[in-house]
N, C-alpha and C positions, 0 to 999 in steps of 0.2 A: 217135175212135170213142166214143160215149157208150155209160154203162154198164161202162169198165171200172174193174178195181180200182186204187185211187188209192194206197193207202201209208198209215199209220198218219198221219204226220203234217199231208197233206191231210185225214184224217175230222176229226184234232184242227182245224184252221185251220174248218171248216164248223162242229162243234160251238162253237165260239169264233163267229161269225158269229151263229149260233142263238143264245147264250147273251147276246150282244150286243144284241142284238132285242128280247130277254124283259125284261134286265135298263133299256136305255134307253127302248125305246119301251115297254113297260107290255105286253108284246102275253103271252098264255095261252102256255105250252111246246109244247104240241100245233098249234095255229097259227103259230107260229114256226118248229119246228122242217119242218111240212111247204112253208110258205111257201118256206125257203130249197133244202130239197130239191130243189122245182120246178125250180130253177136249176144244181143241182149234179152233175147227169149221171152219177151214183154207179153202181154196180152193187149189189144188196139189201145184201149180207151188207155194205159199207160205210155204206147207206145206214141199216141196223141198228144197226149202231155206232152213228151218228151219234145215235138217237134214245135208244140206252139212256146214250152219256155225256152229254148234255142232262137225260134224263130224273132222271137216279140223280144228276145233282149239282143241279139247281133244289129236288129232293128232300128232299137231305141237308142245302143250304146255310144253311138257318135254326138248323137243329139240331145240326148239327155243323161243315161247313165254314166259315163264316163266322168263330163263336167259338174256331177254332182259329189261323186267320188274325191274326184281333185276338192274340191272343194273341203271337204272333212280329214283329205289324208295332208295333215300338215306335216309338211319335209317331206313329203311323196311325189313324184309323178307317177303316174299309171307305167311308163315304159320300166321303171326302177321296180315294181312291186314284184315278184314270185307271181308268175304267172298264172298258177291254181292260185292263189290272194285274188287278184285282179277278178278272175273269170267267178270264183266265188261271190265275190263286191257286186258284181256286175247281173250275176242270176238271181241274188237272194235280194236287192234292189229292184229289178222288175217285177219279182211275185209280191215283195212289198206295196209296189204301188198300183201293179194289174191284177192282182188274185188276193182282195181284201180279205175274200172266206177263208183265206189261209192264217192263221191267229200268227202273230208278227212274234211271238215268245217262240213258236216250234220252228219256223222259217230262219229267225238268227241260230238257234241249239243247232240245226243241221248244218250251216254253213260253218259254226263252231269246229262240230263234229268232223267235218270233211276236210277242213283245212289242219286238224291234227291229223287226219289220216295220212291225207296225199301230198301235206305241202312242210313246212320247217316247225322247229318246236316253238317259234314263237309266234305262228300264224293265225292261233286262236285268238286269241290276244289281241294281234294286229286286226282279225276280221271282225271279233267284237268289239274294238273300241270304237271302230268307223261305222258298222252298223248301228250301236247303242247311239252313238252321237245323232244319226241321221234318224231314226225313231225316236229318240226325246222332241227332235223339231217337228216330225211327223206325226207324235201323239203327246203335248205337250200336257193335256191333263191326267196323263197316266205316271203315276210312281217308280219309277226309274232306276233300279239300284245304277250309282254311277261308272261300276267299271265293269260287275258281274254280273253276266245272264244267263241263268240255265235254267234246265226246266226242276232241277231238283230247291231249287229257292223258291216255292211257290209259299206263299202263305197261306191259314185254313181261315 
């Protein structure tokens, strides 16, 4: 059925597609973003989503998320990373620090998730060490395992 609602972490996998688009092919956000919508069968309030986490991290990424990235990816530039890397780094960074209601354990798992789907076998890896490092500063009085985070490690 087209139109229904898809799940948080299908808007994120579309806004990643969008932000793919923007960042390889050169293409304007507003064009991208409705380009892929065309295709994504979404219901509004998803399709919503999709255009403010596109819009609010293409936004912020010169000014803030990029130089925060650099910042944690040591021996990285942003131009050097795997493109899905970067654009991952860069989406699940803005919901971190604009969409606090989003629990920062299920925002890193999806960027986890997505970066083994679409990008190399060692990009989980890569996009949770630099997220984990950037949420230990961001929540420093939370317990941290230091290299691994999923959702299946929860304690009772």
């Amino acid at each position: 059925m087209n139109g229904k609602s898809t799940g948080r972490r299908a808007v994120r996998e579309w806004a990643l597609r969008t932000l793919y688009q923007i960042d390889l092919g050169g293409k304007p956000p507003e064009e991208a973003v409705e380009e892929v919508l065309s295709v994504a069968a979404l219901d509004p309030g998803d399709a919503d989503t999709v255009r403010e986490l596109v819009y609010g991290t293409t936004r912020l990424q010169p000014t803030e998320l990029d130089p925060l990235i650099q910042q944690y990816a040591r021996g990285w530039t942003i131009d050097r990373m795997a493109v899905i890397d970067r654009n991952l780094l860069r989406l699940a960074l803005y919901e971190l620090r604009y969409h606090p209601e989003q629990p920062y354990k299920v925002v890193i798992n999806d960027a986890i998730e997505l970066a083994k789907k679409y990008s190399t076998a060692e990009s989980g890896r890569f996009v949770n060490g630099i997220l984990g490092a950037i949420v230990r500063q961001m929540y420093p009085e939370e317990s941290l395992p230091p290299e691994k985070e999923d959702s299946s490690a929860q304690s009772e």
